[in-house]
PLY file of the C-alpha trace (Angstrom):
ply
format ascii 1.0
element vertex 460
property float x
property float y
property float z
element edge 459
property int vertex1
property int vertex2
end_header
-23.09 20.97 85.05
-19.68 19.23 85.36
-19.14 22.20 88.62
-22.36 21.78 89.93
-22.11 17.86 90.24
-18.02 18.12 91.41
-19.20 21.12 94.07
-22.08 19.21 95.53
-19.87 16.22 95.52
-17.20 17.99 97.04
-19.82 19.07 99.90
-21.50 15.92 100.62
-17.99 14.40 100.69
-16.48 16.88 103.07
-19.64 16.29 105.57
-19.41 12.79 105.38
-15.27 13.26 105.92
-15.55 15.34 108.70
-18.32 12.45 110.20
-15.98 9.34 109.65
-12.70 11.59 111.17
-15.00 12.45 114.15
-15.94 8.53 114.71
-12.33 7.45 113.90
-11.29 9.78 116.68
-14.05 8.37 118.72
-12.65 4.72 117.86
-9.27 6.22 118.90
-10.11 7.50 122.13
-11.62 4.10 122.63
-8.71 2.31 121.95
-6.58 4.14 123.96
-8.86 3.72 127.18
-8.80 -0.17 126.63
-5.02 -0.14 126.13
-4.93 1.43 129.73
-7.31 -0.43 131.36
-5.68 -3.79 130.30
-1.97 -1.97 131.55
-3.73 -1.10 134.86
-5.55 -4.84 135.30
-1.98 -6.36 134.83
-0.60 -3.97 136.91
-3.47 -4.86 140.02
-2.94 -8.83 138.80
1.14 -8.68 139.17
0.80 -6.37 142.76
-1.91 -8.69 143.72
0.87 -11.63 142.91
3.34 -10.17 144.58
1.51 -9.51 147.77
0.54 -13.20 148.15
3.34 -14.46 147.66
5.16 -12.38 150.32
2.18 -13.10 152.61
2.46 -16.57 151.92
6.75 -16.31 153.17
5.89 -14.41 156.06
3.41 -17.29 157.21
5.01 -20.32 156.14
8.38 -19.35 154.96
10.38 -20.36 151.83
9.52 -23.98 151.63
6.12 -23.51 151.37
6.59 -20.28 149.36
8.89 -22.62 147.08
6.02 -25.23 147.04
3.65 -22.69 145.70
5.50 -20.71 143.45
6.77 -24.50 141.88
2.74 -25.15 141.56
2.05 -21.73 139.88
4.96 -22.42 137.17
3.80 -25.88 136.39
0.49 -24.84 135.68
0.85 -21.40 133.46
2.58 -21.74 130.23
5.95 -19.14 130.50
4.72 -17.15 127.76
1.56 -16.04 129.62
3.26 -15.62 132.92
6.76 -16.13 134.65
7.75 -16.57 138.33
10.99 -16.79 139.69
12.26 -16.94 143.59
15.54 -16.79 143.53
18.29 -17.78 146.84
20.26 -15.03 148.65
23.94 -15.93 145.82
21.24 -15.66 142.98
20.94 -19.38 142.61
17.09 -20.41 140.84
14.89 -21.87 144.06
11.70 -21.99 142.28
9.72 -20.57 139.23
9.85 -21.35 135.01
12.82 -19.84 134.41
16.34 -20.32 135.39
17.82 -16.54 135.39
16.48 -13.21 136.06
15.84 -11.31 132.57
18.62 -9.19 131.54
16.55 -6.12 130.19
15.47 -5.94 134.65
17.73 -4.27 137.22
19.03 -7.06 139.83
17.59 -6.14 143.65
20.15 -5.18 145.76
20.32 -4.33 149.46
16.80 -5.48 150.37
15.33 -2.69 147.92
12.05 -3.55 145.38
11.87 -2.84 142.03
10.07 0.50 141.87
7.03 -0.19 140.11
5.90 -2.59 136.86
8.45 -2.65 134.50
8.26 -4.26 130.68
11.24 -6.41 129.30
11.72 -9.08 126.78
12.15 -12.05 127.38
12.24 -14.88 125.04
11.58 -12.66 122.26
8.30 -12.15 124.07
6.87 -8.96 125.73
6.26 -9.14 129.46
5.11 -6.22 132.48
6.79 -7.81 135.77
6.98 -6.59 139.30
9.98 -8.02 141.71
10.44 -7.47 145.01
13.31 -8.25 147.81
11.53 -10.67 150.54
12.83 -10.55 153.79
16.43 -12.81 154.54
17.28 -11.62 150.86
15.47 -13.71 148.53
14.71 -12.14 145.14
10.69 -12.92 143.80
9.90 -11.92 140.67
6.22 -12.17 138.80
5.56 -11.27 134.82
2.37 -11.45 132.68
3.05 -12.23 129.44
1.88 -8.57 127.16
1.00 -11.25 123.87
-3.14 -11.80 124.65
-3.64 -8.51 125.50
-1.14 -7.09 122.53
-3.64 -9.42 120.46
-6.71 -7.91 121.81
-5.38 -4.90 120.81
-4.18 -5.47 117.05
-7.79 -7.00 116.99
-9.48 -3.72 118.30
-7.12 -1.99 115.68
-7.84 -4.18 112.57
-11.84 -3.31 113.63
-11.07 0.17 113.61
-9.79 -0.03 110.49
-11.84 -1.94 108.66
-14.51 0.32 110.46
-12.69 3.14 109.03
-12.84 1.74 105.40
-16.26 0.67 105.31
-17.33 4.49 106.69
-15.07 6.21 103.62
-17.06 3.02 101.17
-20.55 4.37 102.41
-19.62 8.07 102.66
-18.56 7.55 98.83
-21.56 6.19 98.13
-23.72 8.45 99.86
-22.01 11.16 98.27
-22.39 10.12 94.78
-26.22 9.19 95.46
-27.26 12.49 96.98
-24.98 14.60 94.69
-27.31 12.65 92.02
-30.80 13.19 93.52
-30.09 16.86 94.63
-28.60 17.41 91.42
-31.69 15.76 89.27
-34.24 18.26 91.36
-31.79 21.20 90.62
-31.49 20.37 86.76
-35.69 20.40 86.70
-35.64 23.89 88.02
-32.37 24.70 85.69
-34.62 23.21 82.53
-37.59 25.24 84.11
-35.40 28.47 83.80
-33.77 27.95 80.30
-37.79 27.49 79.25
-38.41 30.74 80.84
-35.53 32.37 79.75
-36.16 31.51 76.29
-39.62 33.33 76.34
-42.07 30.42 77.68
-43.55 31.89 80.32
-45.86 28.95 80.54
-43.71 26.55 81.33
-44.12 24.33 84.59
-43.02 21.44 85.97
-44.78 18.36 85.81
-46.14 15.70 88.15
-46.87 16.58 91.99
-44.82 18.71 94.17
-43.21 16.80 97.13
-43.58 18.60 100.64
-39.71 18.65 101.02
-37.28 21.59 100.72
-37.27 21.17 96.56
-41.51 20.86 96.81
-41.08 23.70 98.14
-39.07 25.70 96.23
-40.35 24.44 93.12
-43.81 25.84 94.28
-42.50 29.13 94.98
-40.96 29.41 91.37
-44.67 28.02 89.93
-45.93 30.94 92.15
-43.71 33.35 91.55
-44.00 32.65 87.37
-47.59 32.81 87.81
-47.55 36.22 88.92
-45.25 36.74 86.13
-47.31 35.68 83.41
-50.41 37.44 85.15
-48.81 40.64 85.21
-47.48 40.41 81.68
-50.26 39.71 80.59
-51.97 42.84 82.36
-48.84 44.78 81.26
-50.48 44.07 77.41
-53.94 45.09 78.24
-52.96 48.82 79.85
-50.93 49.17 76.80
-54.31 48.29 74.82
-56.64 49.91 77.18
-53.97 52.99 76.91
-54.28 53.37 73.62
-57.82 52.59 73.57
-58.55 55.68 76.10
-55.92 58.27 74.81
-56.97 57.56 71.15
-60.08 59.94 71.40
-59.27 62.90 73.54
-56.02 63.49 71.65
-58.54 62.87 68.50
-60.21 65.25 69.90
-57.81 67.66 70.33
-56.24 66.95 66.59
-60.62 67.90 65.22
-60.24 71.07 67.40
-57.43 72.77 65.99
-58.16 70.96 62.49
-61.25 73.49 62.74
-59.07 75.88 64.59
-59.53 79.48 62.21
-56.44 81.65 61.91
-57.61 84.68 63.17
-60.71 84.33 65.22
-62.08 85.61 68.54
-63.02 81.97 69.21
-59.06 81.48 69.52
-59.05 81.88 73.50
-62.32 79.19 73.65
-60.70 76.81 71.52
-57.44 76.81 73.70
-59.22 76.27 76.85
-60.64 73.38 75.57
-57.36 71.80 74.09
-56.10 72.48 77.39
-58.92 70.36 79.06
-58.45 67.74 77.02
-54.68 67.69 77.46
-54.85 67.41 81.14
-57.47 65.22 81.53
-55.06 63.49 79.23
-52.64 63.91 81.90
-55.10 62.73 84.62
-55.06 59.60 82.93
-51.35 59.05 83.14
-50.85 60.70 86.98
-53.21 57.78 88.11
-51.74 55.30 85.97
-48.26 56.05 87.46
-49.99 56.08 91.20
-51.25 52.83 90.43
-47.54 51.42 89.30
-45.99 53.06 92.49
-48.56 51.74 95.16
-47.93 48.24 93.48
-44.01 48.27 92.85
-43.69 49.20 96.74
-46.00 46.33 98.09
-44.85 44.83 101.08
-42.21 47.29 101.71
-42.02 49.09 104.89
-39.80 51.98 104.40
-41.83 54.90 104.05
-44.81 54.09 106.29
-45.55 55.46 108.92
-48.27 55.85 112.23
-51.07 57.35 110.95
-54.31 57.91 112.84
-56.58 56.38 110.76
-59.71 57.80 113.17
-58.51 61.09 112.33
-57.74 60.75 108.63
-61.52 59.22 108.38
-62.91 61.93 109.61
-61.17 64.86 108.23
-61.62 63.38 104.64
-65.27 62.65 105.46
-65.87 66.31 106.46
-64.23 67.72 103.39
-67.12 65.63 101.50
-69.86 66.06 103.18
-70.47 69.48 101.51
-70.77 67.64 98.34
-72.77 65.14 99.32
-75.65 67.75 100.91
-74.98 69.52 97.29
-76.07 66.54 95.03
-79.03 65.71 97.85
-77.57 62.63 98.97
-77.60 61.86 102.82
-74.20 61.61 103.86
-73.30 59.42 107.37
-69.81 58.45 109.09
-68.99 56.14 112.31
-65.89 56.43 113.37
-64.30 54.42 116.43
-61.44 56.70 118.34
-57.52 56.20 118.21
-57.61 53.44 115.65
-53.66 53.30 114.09
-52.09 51.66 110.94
-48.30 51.66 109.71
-49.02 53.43 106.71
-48.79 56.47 103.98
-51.15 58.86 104.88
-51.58 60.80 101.71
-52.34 57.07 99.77
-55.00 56.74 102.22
-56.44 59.73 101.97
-56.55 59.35 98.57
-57.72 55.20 98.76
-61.27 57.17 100.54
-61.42 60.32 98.55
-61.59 57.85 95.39
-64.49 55.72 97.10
-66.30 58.94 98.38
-65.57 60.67 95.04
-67.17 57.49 93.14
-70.07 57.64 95.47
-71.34 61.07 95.35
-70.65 60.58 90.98
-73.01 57.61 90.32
-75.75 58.10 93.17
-78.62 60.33 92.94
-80.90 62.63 94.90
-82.43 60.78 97.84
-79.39 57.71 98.06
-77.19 57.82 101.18
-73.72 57.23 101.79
-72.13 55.41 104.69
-68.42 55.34 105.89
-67.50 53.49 108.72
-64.23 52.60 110.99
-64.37 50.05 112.90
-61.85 47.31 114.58
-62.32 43.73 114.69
-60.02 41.44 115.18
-56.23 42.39 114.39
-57.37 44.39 111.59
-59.73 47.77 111.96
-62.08 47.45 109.18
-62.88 50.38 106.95
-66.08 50.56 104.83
-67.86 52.72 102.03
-72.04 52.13 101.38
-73.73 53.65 99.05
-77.55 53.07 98.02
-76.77 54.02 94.37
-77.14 52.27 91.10
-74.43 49.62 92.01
-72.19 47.77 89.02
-73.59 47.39 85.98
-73.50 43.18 85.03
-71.40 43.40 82.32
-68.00 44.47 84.59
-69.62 42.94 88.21
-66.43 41.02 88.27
-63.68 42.88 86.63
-64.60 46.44 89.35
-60.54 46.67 89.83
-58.99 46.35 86.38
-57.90 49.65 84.86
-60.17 51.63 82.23
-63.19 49.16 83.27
-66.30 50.95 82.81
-69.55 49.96 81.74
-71.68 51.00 78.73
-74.20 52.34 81.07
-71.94 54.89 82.81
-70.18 55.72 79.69
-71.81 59.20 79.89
-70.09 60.13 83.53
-66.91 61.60 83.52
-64.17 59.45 84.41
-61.36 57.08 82.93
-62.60 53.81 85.15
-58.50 54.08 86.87
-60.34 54.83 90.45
-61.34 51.51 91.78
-57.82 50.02 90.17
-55.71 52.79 92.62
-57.59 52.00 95.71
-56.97 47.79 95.19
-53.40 49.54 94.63
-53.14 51.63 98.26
-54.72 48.69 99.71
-52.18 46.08 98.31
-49.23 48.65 99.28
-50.49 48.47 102.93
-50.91 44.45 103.46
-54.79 45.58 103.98
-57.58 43.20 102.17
-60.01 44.36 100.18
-63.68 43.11 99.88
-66.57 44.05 97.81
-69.43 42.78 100.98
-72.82 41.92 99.18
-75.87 44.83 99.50
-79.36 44.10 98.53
-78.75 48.19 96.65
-76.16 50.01 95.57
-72.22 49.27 96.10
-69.90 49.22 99.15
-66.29 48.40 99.73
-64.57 47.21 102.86
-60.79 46.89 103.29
-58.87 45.80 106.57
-56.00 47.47 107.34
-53.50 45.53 109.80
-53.87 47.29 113.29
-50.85 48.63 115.05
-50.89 49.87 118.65
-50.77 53.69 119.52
-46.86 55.34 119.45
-46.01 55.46 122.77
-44.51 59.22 122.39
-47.99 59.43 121.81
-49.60 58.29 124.47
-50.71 60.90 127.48
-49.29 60.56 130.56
-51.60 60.28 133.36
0 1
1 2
2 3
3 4
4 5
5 6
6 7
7 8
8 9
9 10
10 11
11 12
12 13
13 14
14 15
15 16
16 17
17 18
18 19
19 20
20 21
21 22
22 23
23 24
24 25
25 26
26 27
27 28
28 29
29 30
30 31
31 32
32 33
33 34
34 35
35 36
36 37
37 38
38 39
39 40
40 41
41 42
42 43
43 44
44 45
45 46
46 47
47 48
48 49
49 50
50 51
51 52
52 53
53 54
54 55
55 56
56 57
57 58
58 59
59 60
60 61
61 62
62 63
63 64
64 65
65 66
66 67
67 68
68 69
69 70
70 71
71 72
72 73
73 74
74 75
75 76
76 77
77 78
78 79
79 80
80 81
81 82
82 83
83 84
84 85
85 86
86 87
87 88
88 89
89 90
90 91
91 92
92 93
93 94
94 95
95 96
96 97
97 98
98 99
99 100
100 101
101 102
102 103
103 104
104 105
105 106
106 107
107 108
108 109
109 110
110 111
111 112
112 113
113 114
114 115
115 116
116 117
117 118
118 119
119 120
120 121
121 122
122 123
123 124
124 125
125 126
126 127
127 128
128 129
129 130
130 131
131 132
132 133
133 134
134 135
135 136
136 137
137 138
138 139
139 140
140 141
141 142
142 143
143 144
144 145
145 146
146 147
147 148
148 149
149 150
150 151
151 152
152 153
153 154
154 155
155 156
156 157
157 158
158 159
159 160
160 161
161 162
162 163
163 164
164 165
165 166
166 167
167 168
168 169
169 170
170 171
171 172
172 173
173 174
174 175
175 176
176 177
177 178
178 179
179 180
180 181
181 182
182 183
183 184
184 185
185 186
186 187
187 188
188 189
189 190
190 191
191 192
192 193
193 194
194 195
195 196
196 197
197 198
198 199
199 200
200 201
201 202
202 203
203 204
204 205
205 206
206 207
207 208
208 209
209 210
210 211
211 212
212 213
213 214
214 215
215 216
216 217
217 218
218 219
219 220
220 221
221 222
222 223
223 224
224 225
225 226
226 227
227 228
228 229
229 230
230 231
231 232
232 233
233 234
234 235
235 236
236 237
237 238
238 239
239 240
240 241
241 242
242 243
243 244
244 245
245 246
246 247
247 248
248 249
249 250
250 251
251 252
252 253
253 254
254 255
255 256
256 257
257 258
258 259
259 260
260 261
261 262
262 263
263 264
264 265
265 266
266 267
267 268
268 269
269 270
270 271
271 272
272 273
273 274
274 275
275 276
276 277
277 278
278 279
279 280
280 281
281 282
282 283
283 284
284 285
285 286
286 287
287 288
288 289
289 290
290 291
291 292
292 293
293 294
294 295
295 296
296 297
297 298
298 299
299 300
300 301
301 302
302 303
303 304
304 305
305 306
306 307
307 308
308 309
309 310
310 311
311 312
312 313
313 314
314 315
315 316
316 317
317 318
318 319
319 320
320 321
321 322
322 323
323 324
324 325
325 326
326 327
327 328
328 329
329 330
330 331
331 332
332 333
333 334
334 335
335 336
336 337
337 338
338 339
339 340
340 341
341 342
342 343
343 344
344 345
345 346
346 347
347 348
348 349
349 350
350 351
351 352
352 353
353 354
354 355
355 356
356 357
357 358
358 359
359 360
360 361
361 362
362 363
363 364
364 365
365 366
366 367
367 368
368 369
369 370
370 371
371 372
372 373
373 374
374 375
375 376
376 377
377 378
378 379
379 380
380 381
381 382
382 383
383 384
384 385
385 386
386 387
387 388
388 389
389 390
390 391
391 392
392 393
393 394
394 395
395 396
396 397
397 398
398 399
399 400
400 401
401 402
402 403
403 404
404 405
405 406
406 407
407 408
408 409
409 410
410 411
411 412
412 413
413 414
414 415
415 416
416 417
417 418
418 419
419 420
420 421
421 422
422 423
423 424
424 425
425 426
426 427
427 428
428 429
429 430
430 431
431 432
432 433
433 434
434 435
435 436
436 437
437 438
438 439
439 440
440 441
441 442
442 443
443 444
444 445
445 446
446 447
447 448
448 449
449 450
450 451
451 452
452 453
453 454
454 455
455 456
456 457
457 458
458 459
């Protein structure tokens, strides 16, 4: 439990981590950009500065330039801006301070200062541009760096308190999910130990919610519902196996009970012990057909094309003898070049068992219909007979194993036919239906169409 809760913790956590490093790079990036754009604003304020000022000595000259520079000082504080215009032996003309800043070159020989440069001044950060104006005056313009230093540090202290607040929630949105998820998991981990510990009936209460747990909680109720319903069929075939095998091998034990020693009826007697041993052995050949078809449901190795037209027919012509025999009237429709994915031996066998069921509980005079059809995505395969039908008492339990009714207990059989074809049919994703008939019985199953190889397929 204690890994379960620290692992899902640890995942939620890391997601959440790799969100907030993802929006404090974001945050980053953004700082960055406004750092620059403020440089490059003070940058286009100082050139812009420096241009009119020069403009404004070409025109006028330096009195007036003196005059306005004189103006600009008076009315900006020094520590947002400083302006200086200097005399040709260095001497202060105009401006709000009295010499140029150490920390900038001096301009010499009528050259400019290349660019924006940053000093200190004051104890104060400034970005200033000078220039040399013409007769060899020296003009120098600064912004003061502190208001847009303190829109900075205030951008920073956002990001970070951005940054702790994201880490607060992602810690709490860790701890709550890791909770919920790991509430729904312990259900299903009480559900198993319930299971495991024999329970087979065990279930979750209350509603299922349509999310990913509903979900998967409705799988495992699904999924333990087959379970239990084929445990519970697992107990009656052993019953119903020891109910069926109990009398022929009784028989056998009263035959050789009565067997003599030395008798010509020796040769008789084993003929019949060897009946009764293999239709003993019927008995368990179907049973394990039965257990294969279902164990490889919904698997596709080992299937197959298979002409389903063709099969139809050929089995229907191998029973048509024995239908003429026992005076029954014996039909087949048959649509052409109808395909399945299948095994064609377990379909052979899925109609042989219908046919063979047929012919054994109709009489002279009833007729028997198989048919191949397609509609829809599915070709539809059917059986009619006009024959007694079900008896009542096993009308709705035709496809468990050993079900036969006290009417037909004089036929020959082990009631295991119906249960292989609802086998084959389960094996091949086809359904099977029992369609209502005013007489007798019939059985339809769909088998899921597929179209005709193309290897096939004739050229033209």
């Amino acid at each position: 439990m204690i890994r379960q809760r620290s692992a899902m913790l640890r995942l939620t956590l890391a997601v959440a981590g790799g969100i907030i490093l993802l929006s404090l790079g974001a945050m980053a990036l953004q700082y960055r950009s406004t750092q620059k754009a403020l440089a490059a604003q003070d940058r286009a304020t100082l050139a812009a500065d420096v241009a009119a000022f020069a403009a404004f000595y070409d025109q006028r000259r330096i009195i007036a330039l003196r005059e306005a520079i004189a103006f600009r000082a008076a009315t900006t504080p020094p520590d947002q801006a400083l302006f200086l215009l200097q005399g040709k032996a260095g001497e202060p003309l105009a401006g709000n301070i009295e010499t140029w800043p150490g920390d900038l070159p001096a301009l010499v020989g009528g050259l400019s200062m290349d660019g924006a440069r940053s000093f200190q001044h004051a104890a104060q950060p400034y970005l200033g541009v000078a220039r040399m104006l013409p007769g060899g005056f020296p003009l120098l313009v600064a912004r003061g760096q502190g208001q847009s230093q303190a829109v900075l540090d205030a951008l920073a202290r956002n990001i970070l308190w951005v940054g702790l607040a994201l880490c607060l929630v992602a810690l709490l949105a860790g701890l709550g999910v890791a909770r919920v998820v790991i509430g729904r998991i312990d259900h299903l981990n009480a559900l198993a130990d319930r299971v495991a510990a024999g329970d087979l009936g065990a279930r979750l209460p209350g509603p299922r919610s349509d999310d990913e747990f509903g979900r998967l909680e409705r799988h495992v109720h699904q999924m333990l519902d087959r379970i239990q319903n084929l445990n519970r069929a697992t107990h009656r075939l052993s019953d119903a196996i020891a109910h069926e095998l109990r009398t022929p091998l009784n028989r056998i034990l009263q035959k050789l009970d009565r067997a003599p020693v030395d008798s010509e009826d020796r040769t008789a007697l084993r003929d019949e012990v060897r009946a009764e041993m293999r239709g003993a052995i019927r008995i368990f050949d179907s049973l394990l057909d039965i257990s294969g078809a279902e164990a490889a449901s919904g698997q596709a190795p080992g299937l197959v094309p298979v002409d389903l037209s063709q099969l139809v027919e050929e089995v229907g012509e191998l029973y048509e003898p024995l239908a003429e025999d026992g005076g029954l009237t014996y039909r087949i429709e048959v649509a052409p070049d109808l395909w399945v994915l299948g095994d064609r031996n377990l379909i052979a066998q899925c109609l042989s068992n219908l046919l063979d069921n047929a012919i054994k509980f109709c009489g002279p005079g009833d007729a028997i219909t198989t048919t191949l059809a397609q509609e829809g995505e599915r070709h539809l395969m059917e059986v009619r007979d006009t024959g007694p039908g079900l008896p009542d008492d096993i009308d709705g339990l035709a496809f468990e194993r050993f079900t036969r009714g006290e009417r037909d207990r004089a036929v020959a059989g082990h009631g295991l036919g119906l249960a292989l074809v609802q086998a084959i049919a389960t094996r091949h994703g086809a359904r099977l239906t029992r369609p209502k008939v005013q007489k007798g019985f019939a059985i339809s199953i769909a088998w899921p169409k597929m179209a005709r190889p193309p290897d096939l397929i004739d050229d033209p």
